[in-house]
Backbone as XML, in Angstrom:
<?xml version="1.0"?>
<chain id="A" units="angstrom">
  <residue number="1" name="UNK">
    <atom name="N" x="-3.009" y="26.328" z="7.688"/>
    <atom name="CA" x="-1.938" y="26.508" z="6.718"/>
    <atom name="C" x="-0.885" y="25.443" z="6.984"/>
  </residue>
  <residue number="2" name="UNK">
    <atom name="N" x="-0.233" y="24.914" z="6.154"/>
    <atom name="CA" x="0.627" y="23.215" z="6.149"/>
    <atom name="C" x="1.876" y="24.253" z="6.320"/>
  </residue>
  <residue number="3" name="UNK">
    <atom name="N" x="2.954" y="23.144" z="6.511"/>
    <atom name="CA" x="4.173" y="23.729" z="6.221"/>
    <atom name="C" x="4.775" y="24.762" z="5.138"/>
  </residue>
  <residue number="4" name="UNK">
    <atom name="N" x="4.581" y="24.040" z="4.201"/>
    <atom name="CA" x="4.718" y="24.119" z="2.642"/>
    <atom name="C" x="4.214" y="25.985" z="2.226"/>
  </residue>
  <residue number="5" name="UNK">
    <atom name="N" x="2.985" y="25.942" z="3.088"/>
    <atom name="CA" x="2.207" y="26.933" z="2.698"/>
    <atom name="C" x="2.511" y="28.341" z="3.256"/>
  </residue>
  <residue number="6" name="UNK">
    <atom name="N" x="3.540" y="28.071" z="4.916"/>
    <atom name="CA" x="4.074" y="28.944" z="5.354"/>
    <atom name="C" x="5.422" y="29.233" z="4.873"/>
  </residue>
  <residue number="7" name="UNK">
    <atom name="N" x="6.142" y="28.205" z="4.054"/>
    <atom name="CA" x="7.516" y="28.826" z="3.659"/>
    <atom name="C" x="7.253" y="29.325" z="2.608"/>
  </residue>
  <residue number="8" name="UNK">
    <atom name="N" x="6.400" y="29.408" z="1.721"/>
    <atom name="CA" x="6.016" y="29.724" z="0.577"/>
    <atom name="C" x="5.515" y="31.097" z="0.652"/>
  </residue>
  <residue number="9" name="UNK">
    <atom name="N" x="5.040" y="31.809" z="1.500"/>
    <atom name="CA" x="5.096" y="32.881" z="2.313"/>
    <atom name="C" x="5.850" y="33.390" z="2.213"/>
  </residue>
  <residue number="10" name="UNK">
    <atom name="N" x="7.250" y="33.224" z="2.400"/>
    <atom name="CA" x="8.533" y="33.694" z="2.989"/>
    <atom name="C" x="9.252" y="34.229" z="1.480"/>
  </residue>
  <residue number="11" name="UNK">
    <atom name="N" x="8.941" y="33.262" z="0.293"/>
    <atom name="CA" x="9.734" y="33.965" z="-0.681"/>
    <atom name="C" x="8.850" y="35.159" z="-1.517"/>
  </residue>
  <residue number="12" name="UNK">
    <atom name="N" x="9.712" y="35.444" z="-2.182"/>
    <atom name="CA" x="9.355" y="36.825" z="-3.064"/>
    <atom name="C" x="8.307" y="36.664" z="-4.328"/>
  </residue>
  <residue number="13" name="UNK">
    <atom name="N" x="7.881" y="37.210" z="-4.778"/>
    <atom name="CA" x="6.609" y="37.033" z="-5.346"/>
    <atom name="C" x="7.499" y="36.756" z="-6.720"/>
  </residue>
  <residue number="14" name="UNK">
    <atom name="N" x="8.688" y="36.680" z="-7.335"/>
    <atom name="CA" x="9.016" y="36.143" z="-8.257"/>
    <atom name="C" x="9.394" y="34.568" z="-8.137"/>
  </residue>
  <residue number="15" name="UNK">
    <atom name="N" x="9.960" y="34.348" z="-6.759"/>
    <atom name="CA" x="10.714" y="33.176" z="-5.990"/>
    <atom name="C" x="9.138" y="32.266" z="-5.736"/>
  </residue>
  <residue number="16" name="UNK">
    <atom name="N" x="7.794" y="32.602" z="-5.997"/>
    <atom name="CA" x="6.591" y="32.342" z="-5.708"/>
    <atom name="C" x="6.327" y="31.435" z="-6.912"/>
  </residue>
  <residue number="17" name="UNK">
    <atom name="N" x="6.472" y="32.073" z="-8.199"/>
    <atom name="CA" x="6.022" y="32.124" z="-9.183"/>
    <atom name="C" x="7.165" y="30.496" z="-9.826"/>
  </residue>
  <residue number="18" name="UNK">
    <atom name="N" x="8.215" y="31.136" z="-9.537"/>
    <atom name="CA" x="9.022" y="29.984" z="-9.951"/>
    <atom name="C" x="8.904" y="29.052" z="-9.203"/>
  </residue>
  <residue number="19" name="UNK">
    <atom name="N" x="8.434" y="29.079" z="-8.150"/>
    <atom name="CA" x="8.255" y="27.667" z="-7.090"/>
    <atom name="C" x="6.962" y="26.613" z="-7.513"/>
  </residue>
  <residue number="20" name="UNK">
    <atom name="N" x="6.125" y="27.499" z="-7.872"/>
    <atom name="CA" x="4.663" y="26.689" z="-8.724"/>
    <atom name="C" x="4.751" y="26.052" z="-10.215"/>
  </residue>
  <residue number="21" name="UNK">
    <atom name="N" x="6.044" y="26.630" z="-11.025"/>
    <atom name="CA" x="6.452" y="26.334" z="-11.695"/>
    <atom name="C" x="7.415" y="24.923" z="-12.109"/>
  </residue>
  <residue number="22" name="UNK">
    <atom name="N" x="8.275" y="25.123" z="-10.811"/>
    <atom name="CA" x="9.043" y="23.717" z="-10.466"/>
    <atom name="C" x="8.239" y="22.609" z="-10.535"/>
  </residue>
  <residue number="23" name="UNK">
    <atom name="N" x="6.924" y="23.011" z="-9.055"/>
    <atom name="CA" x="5.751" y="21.723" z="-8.735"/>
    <atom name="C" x="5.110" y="21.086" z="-9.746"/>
  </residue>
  <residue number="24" name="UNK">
    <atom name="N" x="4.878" y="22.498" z="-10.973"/>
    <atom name="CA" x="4.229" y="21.644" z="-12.029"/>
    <atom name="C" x="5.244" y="20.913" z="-13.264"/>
  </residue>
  <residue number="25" name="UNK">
    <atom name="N" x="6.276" y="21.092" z="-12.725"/>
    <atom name="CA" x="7.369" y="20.104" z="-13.099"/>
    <atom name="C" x="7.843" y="20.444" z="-14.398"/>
  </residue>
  <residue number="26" name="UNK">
    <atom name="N" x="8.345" y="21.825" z="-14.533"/>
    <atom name="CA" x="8.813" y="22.617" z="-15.528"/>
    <atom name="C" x="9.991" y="22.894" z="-15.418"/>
  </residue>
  <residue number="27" name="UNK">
    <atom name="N" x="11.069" y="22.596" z="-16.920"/>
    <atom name="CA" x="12.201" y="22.666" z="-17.086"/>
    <atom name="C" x="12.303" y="23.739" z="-16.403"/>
  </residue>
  <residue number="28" name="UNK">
    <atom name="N" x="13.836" y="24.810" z="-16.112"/>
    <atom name="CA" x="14.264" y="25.787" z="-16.518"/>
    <atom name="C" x="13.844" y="26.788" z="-17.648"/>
  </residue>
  <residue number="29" name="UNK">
    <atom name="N" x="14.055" y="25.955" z="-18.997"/>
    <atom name="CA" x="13.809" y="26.294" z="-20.106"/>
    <atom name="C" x="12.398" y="27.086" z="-20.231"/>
  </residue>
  <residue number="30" name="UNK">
    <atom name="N" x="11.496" y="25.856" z="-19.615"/>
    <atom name="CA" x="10.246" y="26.520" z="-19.823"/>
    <atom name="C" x="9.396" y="27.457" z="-19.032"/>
  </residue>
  <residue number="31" name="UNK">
    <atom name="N" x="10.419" y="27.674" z="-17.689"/>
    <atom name="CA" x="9.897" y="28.523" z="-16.812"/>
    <atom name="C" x="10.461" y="29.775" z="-17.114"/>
  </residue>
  <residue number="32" name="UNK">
    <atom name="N" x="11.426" y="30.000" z="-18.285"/>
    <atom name="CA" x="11.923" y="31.178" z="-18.652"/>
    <atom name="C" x="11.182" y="31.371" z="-19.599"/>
  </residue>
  <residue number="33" name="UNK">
    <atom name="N" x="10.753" y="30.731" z="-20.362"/>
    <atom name="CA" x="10.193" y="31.642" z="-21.509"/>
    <atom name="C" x="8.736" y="31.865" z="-20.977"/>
  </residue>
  <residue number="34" name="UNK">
    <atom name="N" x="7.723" y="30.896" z="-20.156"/>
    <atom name="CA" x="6.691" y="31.662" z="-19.493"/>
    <atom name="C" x="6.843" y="33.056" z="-18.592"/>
  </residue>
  <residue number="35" name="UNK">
    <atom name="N" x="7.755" y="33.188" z="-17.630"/>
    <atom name="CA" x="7.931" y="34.168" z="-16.710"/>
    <atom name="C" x="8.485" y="35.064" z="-17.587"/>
  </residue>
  <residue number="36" name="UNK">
    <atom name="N" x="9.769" y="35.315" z="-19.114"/>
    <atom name="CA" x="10.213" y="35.716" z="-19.719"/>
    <atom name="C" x="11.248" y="36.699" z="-19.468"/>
  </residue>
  <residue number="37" name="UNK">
    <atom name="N" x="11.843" y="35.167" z="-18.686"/>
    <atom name="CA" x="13.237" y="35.487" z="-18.381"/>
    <atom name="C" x="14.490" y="35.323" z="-18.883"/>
  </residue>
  <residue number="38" name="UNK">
    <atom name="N" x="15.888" y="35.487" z="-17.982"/>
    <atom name="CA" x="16.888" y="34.537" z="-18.738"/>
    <atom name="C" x="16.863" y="33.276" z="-18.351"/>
  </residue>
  <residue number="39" name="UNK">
    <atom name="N" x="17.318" y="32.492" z="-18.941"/>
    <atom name="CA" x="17.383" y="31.103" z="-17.745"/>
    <atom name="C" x="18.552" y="30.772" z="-16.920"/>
  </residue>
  <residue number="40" name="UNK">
    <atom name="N" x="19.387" y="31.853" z="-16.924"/>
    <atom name="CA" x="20.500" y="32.097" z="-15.439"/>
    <atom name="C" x="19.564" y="32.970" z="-14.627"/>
  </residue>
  <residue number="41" name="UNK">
    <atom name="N" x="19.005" y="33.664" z="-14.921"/>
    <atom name="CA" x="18.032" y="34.224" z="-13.707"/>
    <atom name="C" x="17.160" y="33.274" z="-13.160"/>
  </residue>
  <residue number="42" name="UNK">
    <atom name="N" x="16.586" y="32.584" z="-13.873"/>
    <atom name="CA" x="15.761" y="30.860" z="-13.447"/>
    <atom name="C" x="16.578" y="30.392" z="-12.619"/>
  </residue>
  <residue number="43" name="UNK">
    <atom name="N" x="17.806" y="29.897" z="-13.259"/>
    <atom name="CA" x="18.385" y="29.366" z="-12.637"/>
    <atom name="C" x="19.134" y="29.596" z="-10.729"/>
  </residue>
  <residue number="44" name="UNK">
    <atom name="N" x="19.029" y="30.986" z="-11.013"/>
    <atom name="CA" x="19.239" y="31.454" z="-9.473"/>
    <atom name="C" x="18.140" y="32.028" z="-8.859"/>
  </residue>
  <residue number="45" name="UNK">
    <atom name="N" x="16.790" y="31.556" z="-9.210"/>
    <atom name="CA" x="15.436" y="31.753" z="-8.558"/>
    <atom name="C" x="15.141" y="30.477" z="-7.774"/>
  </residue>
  <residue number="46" name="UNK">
    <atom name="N" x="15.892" y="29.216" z="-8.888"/>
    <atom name="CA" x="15.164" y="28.033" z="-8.435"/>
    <atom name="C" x="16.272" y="27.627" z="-7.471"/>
  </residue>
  <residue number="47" name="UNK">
    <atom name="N" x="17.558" y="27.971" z="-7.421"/>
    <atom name="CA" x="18.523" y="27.605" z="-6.342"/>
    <atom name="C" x="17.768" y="28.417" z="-4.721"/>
  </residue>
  <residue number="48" name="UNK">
    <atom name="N" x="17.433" y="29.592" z="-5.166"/>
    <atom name="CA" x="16.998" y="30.316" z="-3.982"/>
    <atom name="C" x="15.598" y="29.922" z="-3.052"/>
  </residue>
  <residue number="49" name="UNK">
    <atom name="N" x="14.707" y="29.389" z="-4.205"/>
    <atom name="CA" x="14.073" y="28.553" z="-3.681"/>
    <atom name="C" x="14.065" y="27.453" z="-3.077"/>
  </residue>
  <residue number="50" name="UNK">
    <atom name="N" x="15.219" y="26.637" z="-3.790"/>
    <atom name="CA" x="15.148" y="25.426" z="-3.058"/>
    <atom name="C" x="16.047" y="25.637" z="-1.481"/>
  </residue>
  <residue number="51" name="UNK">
    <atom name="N" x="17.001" y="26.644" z="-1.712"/>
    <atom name="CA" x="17.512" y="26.861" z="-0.115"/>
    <atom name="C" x="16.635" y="27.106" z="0.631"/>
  </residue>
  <residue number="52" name="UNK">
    <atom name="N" x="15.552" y="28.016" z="0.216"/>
    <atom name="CA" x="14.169" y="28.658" z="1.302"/>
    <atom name="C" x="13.709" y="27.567" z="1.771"/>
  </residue>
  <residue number="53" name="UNK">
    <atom name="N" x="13.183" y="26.990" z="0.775"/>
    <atom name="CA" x="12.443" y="25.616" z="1.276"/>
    <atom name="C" x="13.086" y="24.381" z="2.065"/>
  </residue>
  <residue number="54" name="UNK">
    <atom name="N" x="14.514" y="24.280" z="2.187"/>
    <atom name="CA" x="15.330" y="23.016" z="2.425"/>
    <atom name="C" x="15.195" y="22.264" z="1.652"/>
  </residue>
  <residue number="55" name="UNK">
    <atom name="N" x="14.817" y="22.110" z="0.625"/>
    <atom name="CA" x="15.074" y="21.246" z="-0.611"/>
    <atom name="C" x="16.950" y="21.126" z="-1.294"/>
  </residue>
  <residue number="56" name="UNK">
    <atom name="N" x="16.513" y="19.691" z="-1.110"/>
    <atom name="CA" x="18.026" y="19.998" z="-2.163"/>
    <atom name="C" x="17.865" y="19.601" z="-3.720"/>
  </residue>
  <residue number="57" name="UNK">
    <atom name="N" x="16.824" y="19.244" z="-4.286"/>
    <atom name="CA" x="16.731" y="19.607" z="-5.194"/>
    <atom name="C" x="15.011" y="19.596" z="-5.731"/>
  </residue>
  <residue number="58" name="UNK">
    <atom name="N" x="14.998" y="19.483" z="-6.974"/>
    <atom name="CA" x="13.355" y="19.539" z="-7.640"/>
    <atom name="C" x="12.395" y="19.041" z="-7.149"/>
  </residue>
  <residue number="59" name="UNK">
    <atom name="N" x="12.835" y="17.171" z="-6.757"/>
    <atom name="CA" x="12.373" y="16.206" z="-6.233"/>
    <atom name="C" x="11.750" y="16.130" z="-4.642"/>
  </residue>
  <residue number="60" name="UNK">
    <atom name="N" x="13.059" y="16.553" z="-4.290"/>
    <atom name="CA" x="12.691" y="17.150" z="-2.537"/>
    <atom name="C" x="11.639" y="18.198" z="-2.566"/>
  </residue>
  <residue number="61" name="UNK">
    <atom name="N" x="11.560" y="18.899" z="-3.480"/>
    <atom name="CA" x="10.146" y="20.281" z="-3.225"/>
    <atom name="C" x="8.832" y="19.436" z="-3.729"/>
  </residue>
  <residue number="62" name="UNK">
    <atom name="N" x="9.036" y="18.726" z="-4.407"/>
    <atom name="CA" x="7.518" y="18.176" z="-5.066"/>
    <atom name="C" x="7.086" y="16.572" z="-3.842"/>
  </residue>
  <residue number="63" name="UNK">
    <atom name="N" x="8.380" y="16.442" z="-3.623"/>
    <atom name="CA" x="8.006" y="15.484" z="-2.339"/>
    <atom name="C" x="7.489" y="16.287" z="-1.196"/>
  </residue>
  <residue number="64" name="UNK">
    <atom name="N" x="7.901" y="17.660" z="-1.113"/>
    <atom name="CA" x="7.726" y="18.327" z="0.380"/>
    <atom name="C" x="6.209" y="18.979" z="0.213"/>
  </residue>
  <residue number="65" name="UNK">
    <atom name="N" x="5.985" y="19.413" z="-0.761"/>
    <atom name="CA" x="4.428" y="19.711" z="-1.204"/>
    <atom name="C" x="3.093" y="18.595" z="-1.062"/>
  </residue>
  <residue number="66" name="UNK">
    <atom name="N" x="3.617" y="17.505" z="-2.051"/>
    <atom name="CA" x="2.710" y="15.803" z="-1.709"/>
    <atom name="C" x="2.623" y="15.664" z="-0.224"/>
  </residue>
  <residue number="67" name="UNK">
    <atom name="N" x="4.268" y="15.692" z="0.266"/>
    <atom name="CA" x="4.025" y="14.967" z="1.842"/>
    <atom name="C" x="3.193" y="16.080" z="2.584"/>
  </residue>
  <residue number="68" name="UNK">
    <atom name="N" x="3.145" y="17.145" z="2.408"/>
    <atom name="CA" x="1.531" y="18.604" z="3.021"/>
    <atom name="C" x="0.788" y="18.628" z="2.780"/>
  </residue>
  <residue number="69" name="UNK">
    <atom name="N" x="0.138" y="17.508" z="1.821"/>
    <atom name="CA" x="-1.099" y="17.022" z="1.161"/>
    <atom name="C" x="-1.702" y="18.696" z="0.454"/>
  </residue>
  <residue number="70" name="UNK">
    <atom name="N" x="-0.221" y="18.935" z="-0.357"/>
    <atom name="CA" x="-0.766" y="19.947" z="-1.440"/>
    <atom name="C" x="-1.417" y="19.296" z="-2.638"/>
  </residue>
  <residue number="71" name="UNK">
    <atom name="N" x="-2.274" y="19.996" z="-3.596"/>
    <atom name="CA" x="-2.208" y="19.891" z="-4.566"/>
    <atom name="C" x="-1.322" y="20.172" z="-5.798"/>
  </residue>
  <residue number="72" name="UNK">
    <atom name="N" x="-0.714" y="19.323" z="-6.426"/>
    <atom name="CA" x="0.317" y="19.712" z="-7.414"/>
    <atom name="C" x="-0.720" y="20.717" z="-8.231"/>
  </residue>
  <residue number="73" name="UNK">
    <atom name="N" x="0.649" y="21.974" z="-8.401"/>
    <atom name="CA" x="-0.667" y="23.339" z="-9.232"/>
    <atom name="C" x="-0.336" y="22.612" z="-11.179"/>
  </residue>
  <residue number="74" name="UNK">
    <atom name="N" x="-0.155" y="21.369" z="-11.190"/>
    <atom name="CA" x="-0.494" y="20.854" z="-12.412"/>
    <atom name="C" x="-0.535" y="21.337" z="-14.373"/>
  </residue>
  <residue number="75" name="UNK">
    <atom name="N" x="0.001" y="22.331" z="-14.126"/>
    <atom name="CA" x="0.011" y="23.512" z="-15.108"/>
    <atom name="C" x="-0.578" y="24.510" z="-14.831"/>
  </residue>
  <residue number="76" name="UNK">
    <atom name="N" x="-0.616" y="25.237" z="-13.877"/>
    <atom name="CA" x="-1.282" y="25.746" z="-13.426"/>
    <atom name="C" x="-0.027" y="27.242" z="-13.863"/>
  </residue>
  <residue number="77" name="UNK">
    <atom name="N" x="-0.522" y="28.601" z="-13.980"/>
    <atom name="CA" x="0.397" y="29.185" z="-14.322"/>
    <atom name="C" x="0.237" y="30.189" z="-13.503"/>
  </residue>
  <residue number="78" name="UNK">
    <atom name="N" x="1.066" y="31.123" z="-13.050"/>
    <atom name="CA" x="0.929" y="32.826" z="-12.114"/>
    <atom name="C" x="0.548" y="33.495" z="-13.012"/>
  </residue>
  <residue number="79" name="UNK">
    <atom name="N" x="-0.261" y="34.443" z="-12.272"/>
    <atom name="CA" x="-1.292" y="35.068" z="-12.859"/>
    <atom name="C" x="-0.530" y="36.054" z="-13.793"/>
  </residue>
  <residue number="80" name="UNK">
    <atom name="N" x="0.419" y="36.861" z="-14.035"/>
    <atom name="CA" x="1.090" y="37.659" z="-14.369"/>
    <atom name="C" x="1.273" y="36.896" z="-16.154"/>
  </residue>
  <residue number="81" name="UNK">
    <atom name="N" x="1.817" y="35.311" z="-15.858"/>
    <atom name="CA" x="1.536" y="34.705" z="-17.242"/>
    <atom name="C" x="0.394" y="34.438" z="-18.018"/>
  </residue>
  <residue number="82" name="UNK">
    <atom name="N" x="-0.555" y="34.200" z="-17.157"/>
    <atom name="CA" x="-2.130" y="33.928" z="-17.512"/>
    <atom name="C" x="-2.259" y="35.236" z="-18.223"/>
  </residue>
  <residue number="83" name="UNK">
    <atom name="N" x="-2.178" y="36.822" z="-17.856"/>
    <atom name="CA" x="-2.284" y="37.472" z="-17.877"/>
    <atom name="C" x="-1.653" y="38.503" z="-19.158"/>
  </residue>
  <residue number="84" name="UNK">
    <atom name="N" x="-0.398" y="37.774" z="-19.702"/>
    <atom name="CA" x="0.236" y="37.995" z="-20.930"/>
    <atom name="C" x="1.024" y="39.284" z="-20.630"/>
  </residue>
  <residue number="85" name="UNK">
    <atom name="N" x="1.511" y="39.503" z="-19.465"/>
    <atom name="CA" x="2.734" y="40.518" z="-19.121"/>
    <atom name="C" x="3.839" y="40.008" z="-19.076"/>
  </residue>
</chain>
């Protein structure tokens, strides 16, 4: 398990969802209307994430994923959206 893979661990299965969301390099905008949220709730998912992670911002998490030789999840969506809940 890489770094990446153990802090990712650590957040909450909504803080999860929005973190795969960021990687695949999704507004705010569009991570609210997939997850079907507000986008002040986005907005304080993706702050909480990026504190978890030490990111200071979008860039730093998608650099910190590449540099763990993740795969970017590419559109890849949580299952809960796949899923149409």
């Amino acid at each position: 398990m890489s770094d990446i893979d153990a802090l990712l661990q650590t957040l909450s299965t909504r803080q999860h969802e929005v973190a795969l969301c960021i990687l695949a390099g999704d507004s705010n905008a569009e991570i609210a209307a997939y997850l079907n949220l507000h986008r002040t709730t986005v907005e304080r998912h993706v702050a909480a994430v990026l504190r978890i992670l030490g990111a200071r911002c979008r860039s730093d998490l998608s650099r910190l994923g590449a540099a763990n030789d993740n795969d970017p999840p590419a559109r890849r969506r949580p299952v809960a959206v796949l899923a149409g809940f």
